[in-house]
N, C-alpha and C positions, 0 to 999 in steps of 0.2 A: 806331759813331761816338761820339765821346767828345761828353759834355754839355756849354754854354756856358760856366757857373761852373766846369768843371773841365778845359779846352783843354791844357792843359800842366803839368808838373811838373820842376821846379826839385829837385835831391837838395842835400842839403848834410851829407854824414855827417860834417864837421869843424864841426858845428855847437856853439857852447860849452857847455860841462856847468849844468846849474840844479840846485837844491837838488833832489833827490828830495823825492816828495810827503811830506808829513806820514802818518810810520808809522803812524795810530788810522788813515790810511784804505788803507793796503797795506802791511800788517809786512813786512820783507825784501824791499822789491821794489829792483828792479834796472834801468834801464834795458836795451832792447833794441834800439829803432833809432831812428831819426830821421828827417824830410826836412822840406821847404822844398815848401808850395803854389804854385806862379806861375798867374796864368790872363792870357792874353795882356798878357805882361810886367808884369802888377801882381801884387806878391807880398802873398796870401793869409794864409798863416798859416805857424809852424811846427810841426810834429805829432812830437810823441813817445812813444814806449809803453813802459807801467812796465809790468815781470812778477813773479811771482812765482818761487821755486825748484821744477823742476819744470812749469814752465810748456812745451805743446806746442802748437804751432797748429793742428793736425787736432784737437782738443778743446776748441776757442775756448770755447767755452760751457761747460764745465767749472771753468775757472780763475777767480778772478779778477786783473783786470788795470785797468791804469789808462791811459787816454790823453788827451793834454793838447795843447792846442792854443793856441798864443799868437800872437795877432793881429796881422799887418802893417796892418792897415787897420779902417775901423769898418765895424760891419753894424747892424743895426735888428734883435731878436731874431723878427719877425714873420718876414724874412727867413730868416734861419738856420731856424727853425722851417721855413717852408715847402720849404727849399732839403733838406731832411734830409728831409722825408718821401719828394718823389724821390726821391732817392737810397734810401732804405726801399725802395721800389717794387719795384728791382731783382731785388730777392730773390725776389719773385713778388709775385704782386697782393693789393692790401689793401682790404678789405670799404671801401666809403664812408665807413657811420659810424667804422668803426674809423680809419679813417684820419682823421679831423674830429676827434675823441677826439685821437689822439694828437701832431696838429698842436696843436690849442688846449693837453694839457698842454705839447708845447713853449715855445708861446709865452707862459705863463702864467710857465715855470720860470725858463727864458735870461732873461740881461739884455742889451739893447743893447751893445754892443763897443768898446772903440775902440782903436788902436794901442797895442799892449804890452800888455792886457789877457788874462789867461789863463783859459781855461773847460778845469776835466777833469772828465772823466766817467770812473767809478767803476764797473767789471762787477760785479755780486752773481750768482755762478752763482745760477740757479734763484730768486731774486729781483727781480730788474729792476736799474734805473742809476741813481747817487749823481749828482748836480751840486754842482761847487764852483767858484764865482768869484774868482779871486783871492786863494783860499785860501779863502774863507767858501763854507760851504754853502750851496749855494740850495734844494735839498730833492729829493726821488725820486721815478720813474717806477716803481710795484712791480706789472710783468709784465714775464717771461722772456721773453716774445718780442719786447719791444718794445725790450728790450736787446740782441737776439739779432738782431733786422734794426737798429738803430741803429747796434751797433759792425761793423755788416759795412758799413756803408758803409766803413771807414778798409781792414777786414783779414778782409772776404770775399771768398770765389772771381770773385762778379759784382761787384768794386767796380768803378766806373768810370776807378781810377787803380791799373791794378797796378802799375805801379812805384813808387809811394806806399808801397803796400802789401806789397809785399818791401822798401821800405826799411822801414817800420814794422818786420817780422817779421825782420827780417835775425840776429840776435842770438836766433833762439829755435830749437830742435830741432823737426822736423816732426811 
């Protein structure tokens, strides 16, 4: 059964094109897919994933990539914070502390939200995850795993929204 926050999914691959990220933080990337969050008829966010050339998704954690998420609505980043560690979860279970650990650096990183607001996160294989608000840096999470359960929330096997997640991967070789 699919989680509260995440009830339904809305696709929108006619979604308009945005600036790709700033090359210092993904040389050559490329857009791959898209979609549109809904969760009972309130629309969420929309999610997009930048690739590299050579980008495969059975080696997600090899590449890096970038995915971007622009806000239909505000959140409080305590929120977001806490709402990502579940979804973390998924992947398999996370020791207490670690999991306190990586919520507090959530919520320390993220800033509060509000409509139209854009938060992307930055894959570093074998480094951990960049954050940028709006363009500006907010600063990094530097462990691989914690990058490696973060972006599987959008575009791992156990996310709670696969068809998020084939629309995210639509555009990339297996």
């Amino acid at each position: 059964m699919h989680r509260p926050a995440t009830l339904l999914l809305a696709l929108s691959m006619a979604w308009p094109a945005q600036a790709q990220p700033d090359p210092a933080w993904l040389p050559q990337a490329s857009p791959a897919g898209s979609a549109r969050l809904t969760v009972w008829g309130f629309e969420v966010y929309d999610a997009r994933l930048w690739v590299t050339p050579g980008f495969r998704r059975r080696d997600l954690d090899t590449h890096a990539f970038a995915l971007e998420l622009t806000y239909r609505r505000a959140f409080r980043a305590a929120d977001i914070a806490r709402r990502s560690l579940a979804e973390m979860a998924r992947t398999g279970p996370i020791a207490p502390p670690l999991a306190r650990r990586w919520e507090d650096q959530l919520g320390q990183l993220l800033p509060d939200v509000q409509e139209g607001d854009r938060l992307l996160g930055l894959h570093r294989p074998g480094q951990g995850a960049e954050y940028f608000h709006n363009g500006r840096r907010l600063g990094a999470v530097a462990d691989a795993e914690f990058a490696r359960r973060f972006f599987a929330i959008w575009l791992g096997p156990a996310s709670s929204e696969p068809a998020l997640r084939d629309a995210l991967l639509a555009g990339t070789a297996p």
